[in-house]
C-alpha positions as MATLAB code, in Angstrom:
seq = 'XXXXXXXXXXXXXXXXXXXXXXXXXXXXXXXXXXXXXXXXXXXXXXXXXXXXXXXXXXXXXXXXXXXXXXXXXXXXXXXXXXXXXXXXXXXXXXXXXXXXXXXXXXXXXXXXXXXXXXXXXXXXXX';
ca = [
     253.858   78.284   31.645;
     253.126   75.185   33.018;
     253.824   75.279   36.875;
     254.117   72.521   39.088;
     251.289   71.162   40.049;
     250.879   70.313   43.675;
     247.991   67.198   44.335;
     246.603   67.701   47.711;
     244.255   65.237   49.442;
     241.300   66.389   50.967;
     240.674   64.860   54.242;
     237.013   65.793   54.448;
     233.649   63.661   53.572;
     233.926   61.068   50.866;
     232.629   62.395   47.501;
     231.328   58.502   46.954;
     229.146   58.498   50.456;
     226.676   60.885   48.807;
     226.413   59.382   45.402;
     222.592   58.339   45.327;
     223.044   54.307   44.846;
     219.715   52.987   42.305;
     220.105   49.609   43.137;
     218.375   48.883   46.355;
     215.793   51.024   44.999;
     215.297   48.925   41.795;
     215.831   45.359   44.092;
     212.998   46.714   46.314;
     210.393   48.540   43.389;
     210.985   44.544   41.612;
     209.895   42.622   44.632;
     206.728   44.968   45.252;
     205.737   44.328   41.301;
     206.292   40.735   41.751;
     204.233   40.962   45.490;
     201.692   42.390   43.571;
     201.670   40.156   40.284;
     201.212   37.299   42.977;
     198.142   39.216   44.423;
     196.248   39.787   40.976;
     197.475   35.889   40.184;
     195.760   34.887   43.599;
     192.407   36.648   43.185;
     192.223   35.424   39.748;
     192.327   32.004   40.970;
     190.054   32.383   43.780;
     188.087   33.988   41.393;
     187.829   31.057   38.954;
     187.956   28.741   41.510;
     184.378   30.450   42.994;
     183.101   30.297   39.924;
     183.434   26.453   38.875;
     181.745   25.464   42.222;
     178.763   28.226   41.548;
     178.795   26.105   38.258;
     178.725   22.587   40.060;
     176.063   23.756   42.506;
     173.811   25.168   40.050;
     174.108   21.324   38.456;
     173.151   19.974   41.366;
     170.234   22.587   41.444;
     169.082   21.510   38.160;
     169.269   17.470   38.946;
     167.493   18.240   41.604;
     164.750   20.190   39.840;
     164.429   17.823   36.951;
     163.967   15.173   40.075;
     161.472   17.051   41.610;
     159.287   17.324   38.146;
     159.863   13.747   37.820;
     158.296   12.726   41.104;
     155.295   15.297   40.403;
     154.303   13.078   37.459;
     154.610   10.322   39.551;
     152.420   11.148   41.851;
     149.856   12.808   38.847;
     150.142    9.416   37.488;
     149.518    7.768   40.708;
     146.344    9.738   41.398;
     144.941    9.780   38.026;
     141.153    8.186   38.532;
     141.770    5.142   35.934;
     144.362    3.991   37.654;
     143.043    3.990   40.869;
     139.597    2.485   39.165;
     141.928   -0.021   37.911;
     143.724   -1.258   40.482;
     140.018   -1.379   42.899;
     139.028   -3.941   40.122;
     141.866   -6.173   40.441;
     142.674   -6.394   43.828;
     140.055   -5.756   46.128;
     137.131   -7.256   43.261;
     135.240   -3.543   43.446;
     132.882   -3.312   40.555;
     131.227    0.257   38.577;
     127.592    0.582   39.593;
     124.539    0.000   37.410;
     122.808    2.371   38.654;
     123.213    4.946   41.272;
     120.426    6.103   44.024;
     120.763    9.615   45.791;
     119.182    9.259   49.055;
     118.431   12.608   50.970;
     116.833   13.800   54.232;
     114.210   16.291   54.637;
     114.522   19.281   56.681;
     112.857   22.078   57.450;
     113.512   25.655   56.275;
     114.665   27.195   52.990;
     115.581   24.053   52.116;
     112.810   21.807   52.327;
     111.664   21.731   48.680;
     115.393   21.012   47.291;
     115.586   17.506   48.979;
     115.950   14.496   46.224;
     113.303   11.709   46.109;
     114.664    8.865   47.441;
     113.453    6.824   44.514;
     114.364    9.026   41.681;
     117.140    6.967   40.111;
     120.343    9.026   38.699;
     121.526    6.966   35.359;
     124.780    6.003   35.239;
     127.511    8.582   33.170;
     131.061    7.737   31.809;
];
């Protein structure tokens, strides 16, 4: 019944050499995710990076607005017509008018009757 068994060894290929081996492939699919976790980790800080110096320039853009509104009143307030009336009074000694004469010349043409008298007095108006 049971006959001897004779073990014979192959000398042909090794059965182990064609064994697909995982490993490598896991070594190598964990490096590309981590490649590509440092990628998305990258872009997100360029990303945030961009956008606090779009936040710092627009600031700036703002200081430099409100500056610019500033210096417009300024220069209202340095034109205004009191103030310059003002300051002609107490430096150079310049003085409103009583009275104020419009002096015109005559000439001929369409025009001739619209000329003022030269001694029509205008009255004075605040």
């Amino acid at each position: 019944m049971f006959a001897a068994r004779k073990v014979a060894f192959v000398s042909g290929p090794n059965p182990r050499k064609h064994v697909w081996n995982a490993r490598p492939v896991i070594y190598i699919s964990l490096l590309l995710i981590g490649l590509m976790m440092g990628v998305v980790a990258l872009q997100n800080h360029l990303l945030v990076q961009g956008e606090y110096e779009l936040w710092a320039q627009k600031k700036e853009w703002l200081a430099t607005v409100k500056s610019a509104e500033q210096t417009k009143l300024e220069i209202a307030q340095l034109k205004s017509p009191a103030r310059i009336q003002q300051l002609a009074a107490a430096k150079i000694g310049m003085v409103v008018p009583v009275s104020v004469y419009q002096v015109g010349v005559k000439t001929s043409g369409a025009s001739a009757g619209k000329v003022a008298d030269a001694s029509k007095q205008i009255p004075k108006t605040n």
